[in-house]
Structure formats: C-alpha cells, structure tokens
N, CA, C and O atoms as CSV, one atom per row, in Angstrom:
chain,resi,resn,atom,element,x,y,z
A,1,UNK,N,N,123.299,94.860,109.583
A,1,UNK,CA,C,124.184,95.993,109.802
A,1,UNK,C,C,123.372,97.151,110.371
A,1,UNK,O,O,122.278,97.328,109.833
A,2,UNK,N,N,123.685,97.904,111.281
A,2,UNK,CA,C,123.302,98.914,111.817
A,2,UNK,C,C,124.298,100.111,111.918
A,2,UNK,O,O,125.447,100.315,112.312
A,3,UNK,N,N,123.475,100.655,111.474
A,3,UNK,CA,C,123.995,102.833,111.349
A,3,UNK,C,C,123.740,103.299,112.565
A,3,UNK,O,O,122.596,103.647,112.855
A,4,UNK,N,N,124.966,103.392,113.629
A,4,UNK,CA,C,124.606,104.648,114.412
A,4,UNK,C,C,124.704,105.982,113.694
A,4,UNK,O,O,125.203,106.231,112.597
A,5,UNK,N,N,124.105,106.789,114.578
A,5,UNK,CA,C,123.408,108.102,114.756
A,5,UNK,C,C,124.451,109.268,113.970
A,5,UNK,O,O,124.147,109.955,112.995
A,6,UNK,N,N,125.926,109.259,114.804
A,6,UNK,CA,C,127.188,109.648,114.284
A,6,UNK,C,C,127.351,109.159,113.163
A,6,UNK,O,O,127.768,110.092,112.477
A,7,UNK,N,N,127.229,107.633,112.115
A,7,UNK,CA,C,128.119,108.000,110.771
A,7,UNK,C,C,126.443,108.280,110.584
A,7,UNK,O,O,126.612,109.424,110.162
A,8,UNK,N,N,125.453,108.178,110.574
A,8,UNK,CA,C,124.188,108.859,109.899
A,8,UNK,C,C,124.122,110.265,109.739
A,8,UNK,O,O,123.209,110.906,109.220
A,9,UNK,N,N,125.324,110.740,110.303
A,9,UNK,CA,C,125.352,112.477,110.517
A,9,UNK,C,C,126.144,112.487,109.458
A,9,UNK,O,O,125.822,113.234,108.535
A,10,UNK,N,N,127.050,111.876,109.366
A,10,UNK,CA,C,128.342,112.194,108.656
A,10,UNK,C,C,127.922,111.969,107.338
A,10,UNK,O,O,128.391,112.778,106.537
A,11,UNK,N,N,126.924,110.818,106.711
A,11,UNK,CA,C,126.580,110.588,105.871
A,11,UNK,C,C,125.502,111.846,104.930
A,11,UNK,O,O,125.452,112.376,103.820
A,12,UNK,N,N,124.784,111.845,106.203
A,12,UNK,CA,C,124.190,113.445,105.463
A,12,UNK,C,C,124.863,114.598,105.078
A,12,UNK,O,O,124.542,115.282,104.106
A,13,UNK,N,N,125.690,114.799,105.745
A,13,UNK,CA,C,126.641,115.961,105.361
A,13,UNK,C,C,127.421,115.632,104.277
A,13,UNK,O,O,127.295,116.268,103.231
A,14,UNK,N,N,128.046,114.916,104.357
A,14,UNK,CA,C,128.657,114.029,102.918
A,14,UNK,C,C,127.477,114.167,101.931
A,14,UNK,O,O,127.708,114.995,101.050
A,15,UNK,N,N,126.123,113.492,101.848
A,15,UNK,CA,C,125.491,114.103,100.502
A,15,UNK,C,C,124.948,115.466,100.314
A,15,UNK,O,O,124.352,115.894,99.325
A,16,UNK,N,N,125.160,115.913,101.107
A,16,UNK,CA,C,124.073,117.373,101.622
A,16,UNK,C,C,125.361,118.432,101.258
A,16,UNK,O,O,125.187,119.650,101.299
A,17,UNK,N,N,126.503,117.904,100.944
A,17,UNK,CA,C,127.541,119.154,100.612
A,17,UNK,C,C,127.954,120.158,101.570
A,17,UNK,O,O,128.836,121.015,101.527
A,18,UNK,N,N,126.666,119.680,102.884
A,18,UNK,CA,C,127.453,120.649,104.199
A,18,UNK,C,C,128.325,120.676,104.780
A,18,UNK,O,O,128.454,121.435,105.741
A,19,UNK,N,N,129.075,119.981,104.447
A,19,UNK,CA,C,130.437,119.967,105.648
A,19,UNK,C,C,131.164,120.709,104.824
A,19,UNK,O,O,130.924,121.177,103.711
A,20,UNK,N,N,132.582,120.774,105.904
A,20,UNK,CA,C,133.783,121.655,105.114
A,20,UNK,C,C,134.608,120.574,104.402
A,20,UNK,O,O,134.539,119.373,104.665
A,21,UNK,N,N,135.480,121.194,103.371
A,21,UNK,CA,C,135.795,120.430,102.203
A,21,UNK,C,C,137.205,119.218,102.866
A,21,UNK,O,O,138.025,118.519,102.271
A,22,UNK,N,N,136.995,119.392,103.954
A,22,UNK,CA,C,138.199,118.712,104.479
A,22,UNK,C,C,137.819,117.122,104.975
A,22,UNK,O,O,138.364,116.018,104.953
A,23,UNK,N,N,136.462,117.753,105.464
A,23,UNK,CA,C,135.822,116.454,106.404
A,23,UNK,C,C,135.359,115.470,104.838
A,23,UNK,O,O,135.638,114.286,104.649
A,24,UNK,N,N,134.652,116.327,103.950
A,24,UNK,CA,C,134.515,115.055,102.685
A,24,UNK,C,C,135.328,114.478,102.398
A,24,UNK,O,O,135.116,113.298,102.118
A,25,UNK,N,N,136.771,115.053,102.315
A,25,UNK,CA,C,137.944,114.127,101.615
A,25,UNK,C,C,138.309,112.962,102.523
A,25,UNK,O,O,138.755,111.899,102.092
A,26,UNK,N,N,138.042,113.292,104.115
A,26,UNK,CA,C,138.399,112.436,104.982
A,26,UNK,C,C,137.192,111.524,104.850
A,26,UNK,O,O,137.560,110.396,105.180
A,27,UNK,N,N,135.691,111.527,104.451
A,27,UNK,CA,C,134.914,110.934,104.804
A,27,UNK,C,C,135.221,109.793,103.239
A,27,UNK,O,O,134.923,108.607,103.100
A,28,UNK,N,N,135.757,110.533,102.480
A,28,UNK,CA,C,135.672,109.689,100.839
A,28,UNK,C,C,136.897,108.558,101.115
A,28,UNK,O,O,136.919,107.486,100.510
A,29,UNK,N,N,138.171,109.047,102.367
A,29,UNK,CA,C,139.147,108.204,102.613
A,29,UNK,C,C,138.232,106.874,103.153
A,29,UNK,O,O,138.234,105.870,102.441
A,30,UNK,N,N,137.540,106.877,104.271
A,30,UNK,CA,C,136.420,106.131,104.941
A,30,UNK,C,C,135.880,105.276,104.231
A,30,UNK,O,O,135.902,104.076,104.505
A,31,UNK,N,N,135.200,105.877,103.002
A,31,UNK,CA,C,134.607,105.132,102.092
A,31,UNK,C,C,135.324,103.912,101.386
A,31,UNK,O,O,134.817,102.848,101.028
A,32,UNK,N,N,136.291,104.227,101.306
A,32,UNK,CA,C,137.951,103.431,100.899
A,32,UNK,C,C,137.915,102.604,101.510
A,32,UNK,O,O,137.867,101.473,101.025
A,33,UNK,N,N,137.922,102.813,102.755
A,33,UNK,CA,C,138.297,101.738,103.657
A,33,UNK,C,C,137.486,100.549,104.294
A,33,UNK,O,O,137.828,99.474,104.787
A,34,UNK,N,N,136.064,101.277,104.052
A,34,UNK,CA,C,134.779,100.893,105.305
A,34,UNK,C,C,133.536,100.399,104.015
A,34,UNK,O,O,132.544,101.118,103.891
A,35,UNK,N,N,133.678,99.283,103.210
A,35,UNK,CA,C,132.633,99.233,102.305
A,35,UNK,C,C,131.562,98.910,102.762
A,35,UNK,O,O,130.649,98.580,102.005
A,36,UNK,N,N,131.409,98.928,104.149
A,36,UNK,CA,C,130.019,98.932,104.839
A,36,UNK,C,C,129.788,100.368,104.700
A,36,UNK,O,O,128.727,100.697,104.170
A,37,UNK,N,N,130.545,101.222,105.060
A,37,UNK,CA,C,129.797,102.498,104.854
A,37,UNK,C,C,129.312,102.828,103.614
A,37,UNK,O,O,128.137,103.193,103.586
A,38,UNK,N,N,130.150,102.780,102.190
A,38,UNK,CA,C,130.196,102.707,101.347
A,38,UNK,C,C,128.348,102.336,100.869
A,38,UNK,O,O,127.636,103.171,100.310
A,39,UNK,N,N,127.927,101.043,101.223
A,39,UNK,CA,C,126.339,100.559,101.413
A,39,UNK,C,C,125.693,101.265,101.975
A,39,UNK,O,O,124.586,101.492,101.487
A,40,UNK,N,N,126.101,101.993,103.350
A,40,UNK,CA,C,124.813,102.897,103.841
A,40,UNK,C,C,125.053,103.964,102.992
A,40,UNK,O,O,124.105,104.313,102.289
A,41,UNK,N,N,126.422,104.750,102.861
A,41,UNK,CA,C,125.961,105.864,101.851
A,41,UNK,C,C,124.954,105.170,100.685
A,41,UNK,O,O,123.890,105.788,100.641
A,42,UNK,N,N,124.986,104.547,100.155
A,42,UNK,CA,C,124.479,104.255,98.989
A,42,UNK,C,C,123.453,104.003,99.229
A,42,UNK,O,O,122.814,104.367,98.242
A,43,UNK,N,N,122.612,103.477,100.125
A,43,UNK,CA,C,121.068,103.383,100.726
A,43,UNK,C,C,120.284,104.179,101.089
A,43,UNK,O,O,119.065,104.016,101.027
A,44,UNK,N,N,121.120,105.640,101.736
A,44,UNK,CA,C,120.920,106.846,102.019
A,44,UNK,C,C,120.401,107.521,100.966
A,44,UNK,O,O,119.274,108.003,100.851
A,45,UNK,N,N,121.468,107.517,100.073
A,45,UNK,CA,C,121.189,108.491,98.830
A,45,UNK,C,C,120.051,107.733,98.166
A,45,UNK,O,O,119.389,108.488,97.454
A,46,UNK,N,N,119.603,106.439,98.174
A,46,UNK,CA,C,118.590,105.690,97.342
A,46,UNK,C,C,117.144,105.981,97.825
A,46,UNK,O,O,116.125,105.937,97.135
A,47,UNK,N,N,117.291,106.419,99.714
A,47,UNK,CA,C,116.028,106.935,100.415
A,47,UNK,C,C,115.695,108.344,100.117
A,47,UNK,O,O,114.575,108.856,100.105
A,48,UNK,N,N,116.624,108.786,99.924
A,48,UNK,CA,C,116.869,110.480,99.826
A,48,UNK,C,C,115.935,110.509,97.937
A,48,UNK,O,O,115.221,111.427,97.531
A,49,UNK,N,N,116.222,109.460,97.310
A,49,UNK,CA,C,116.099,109.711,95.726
A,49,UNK,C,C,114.348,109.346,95.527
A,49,UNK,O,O,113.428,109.830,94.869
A,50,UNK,N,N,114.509,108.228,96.487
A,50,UNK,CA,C,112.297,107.419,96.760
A,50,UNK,C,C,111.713,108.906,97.524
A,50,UNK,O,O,110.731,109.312,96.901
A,51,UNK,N,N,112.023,109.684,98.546
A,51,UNK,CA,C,111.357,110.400,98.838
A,51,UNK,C,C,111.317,111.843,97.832
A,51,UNK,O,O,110.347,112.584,97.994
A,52,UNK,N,N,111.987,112.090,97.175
A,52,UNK,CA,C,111.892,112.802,96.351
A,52,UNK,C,C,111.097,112.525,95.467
A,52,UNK,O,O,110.272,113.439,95.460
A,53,UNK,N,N,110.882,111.876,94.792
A,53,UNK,CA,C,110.065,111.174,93.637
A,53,UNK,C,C,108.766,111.030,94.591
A,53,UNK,O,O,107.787,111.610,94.120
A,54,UNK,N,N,108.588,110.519,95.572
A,54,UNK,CA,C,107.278,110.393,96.465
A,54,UNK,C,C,106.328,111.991,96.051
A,54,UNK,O,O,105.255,112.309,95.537
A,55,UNK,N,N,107.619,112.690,96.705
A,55,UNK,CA,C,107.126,114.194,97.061
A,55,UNK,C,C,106.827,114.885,95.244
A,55,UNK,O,O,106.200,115.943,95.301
A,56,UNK,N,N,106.957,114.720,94.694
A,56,UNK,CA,C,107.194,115.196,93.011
A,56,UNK,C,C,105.394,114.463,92.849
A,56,UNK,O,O,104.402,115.179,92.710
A,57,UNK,N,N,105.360,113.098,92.905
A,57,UNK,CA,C,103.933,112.317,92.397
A,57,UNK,C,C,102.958,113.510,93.486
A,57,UNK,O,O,102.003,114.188,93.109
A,58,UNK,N,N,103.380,113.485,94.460
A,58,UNK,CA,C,102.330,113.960,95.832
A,58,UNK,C,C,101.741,115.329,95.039
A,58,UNK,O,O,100.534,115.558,94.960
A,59,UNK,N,N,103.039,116.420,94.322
A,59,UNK,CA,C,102.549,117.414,93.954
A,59,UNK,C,C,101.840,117.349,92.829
A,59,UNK,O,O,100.674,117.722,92.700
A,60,UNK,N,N,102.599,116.831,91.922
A,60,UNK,CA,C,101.517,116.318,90.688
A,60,UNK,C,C,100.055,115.932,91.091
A,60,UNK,O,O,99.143,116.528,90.519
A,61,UNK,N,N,99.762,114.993,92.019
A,61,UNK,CA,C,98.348,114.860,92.289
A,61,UNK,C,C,97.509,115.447,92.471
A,61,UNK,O,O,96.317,115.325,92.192
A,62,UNK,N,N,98.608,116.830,93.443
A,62,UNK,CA,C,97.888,117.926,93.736
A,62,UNK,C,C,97.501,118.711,93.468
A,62,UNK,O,O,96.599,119.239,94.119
A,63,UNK,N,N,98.055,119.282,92.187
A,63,UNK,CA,C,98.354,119.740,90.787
A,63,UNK,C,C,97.111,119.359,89.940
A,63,UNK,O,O,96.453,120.074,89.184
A,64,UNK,N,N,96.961,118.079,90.254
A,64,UNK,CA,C,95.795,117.690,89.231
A,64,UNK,C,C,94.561,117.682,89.816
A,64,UNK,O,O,93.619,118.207,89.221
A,65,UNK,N,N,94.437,117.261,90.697
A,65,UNK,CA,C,93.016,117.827,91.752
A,65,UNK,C,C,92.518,119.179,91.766
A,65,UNK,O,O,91.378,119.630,91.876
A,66,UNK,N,N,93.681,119.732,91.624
A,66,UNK,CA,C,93.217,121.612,91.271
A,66,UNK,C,C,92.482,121.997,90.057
A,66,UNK,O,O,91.440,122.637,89.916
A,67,UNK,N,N,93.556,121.264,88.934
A,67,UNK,CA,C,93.123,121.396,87.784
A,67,UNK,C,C,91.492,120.973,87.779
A,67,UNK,O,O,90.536,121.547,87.258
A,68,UNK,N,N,91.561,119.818,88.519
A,68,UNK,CA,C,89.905,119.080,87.939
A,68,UNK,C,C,88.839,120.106,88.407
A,68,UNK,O,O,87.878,120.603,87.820
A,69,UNK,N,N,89.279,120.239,89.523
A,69,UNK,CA,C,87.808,121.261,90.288
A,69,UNK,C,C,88.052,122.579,89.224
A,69,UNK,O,O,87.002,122.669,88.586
A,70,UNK,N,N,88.852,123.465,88.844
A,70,UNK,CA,C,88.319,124.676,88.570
A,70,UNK,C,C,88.118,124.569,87.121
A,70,UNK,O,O,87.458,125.465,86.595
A,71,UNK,N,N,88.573,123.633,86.395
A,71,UNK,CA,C,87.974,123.659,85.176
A,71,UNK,C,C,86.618,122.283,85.001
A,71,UNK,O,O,86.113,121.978,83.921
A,72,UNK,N,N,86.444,121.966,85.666
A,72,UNK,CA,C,85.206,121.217,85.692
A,72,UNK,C,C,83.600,121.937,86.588
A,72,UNK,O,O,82.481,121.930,86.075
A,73,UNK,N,N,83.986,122.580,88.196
A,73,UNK,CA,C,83.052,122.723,88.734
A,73,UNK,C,C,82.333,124.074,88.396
A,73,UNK,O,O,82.951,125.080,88.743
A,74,UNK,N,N,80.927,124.289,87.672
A,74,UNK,CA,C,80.470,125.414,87.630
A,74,UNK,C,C,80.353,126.699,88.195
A,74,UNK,O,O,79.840,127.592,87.522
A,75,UNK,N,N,80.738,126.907,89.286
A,75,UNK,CA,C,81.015,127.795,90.323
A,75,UNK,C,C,82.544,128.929,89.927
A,75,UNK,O,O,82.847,130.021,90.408
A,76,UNK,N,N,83.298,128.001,88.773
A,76,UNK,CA,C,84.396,128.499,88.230
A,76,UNK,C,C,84.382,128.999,87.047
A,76,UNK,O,O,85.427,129.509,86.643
A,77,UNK,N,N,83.034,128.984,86.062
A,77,UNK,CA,C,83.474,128.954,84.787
A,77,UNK,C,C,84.103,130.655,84.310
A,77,UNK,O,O,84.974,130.957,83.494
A,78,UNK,N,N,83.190,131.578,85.260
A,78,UNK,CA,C,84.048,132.497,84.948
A,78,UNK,C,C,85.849,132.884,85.105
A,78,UNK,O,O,86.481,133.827,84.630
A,79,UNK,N,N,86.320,131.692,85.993
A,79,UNK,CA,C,87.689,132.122,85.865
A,79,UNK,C,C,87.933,130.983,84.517
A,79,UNK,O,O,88.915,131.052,83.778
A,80,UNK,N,N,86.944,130.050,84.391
A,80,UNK,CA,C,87.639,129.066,83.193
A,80,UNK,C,C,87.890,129.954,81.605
A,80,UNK,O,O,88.677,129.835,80.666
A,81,UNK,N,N,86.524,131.041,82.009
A,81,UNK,CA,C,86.468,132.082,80.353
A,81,UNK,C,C,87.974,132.646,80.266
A,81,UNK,O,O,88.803,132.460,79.376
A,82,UNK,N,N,88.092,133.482,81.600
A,82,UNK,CA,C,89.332,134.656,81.865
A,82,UNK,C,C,90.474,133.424,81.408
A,82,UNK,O,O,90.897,133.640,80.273
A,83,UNK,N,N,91.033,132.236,82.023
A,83,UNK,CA,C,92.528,131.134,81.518
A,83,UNK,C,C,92.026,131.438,79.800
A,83,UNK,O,O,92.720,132.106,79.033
A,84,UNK,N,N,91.056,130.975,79.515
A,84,UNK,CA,C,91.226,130.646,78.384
A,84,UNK,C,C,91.105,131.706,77.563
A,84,UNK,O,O,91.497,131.452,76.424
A,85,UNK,N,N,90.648,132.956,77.745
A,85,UNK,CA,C,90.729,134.120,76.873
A,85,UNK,C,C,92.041,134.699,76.983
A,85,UNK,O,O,92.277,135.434,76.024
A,86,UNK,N,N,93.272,134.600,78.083
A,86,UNK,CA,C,94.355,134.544,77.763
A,86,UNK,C,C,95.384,133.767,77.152
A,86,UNK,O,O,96.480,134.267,76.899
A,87,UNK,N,N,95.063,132.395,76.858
A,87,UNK,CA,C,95.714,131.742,75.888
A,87,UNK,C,C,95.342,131.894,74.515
A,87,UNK,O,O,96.010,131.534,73.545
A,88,UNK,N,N,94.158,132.490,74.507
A,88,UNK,CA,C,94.205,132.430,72.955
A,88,UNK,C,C,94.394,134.038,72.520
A,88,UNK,O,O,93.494,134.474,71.803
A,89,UNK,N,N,95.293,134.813,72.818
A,89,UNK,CA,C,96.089,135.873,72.229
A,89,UNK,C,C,96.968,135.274,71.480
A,89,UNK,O,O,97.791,135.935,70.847
C-alpha cells in the first residue's frame, strides 16, 4: 500500500489538530469508509510516538553526559561545592 503526498497531508492535520473542525469530521467519515486509511493513520501516529521517545532517550543522554563531566571533571569542582551547598539548606 502506498500513501500519496495528499492523504499524508490530511493525515497530519487530522493528528496535529490543525485543520478546521469540519475537515476532521469529514476526514473521521473517511476513516469509516477507507480502512486502508484507517492503517496509515495508525502507522503515522505509531512513527510520530517512536520519534518522540527517540527524541526523549536522545535528551536524557544528553542530560547525562552533562551531568558526568561537571560533577566528575576537576576543572568543575568549584561549581560542584556551589550545587551542593544549595541543596543542603
């Protein structure tokens, strides 16, 4: 099965909440009718859900690479004194 370009538009707008409230009801009639579309919406939203979660681990990593250098590399310990003399108020 192949998605042209047009319902790939329509499909984004349909999850993306951008369209006007007229074109969803017509696009949810579609869905009714077209259970092929029905699958690409549903594949869409499943790519849309992996890249999110991609992007979430990506920051976490990044997140943690920060963490390691400034509380590990000596060059930091004076900001490591200053974090930690404000948590312990």
């Amino acid at each position: 099965m192949k998605t042209s370009w047009n319902e790939l538009r329509l499909i984004e707008d349909y999850l993306s909440s951008d369209g006007r409230p007229e074109d969803k009801v017509l696009f949810e009639a579609q869905l009714i009718l077209q259970p092929d579309l029905k699958d690409s919406v549903y594949w869409q939203q499943k790519t849309y859900d992996l890249l999110q979660e991609y992007g979430r681990q990506q920051l976490r990593s990044e997140i943690k690479k920060v963490h390691e250098l400034l509380f590990s590399a000596p060059e930091h310990q004076f900001f490591r004194q200053k974090i930690r003399k404000l948590f312990r108020k």
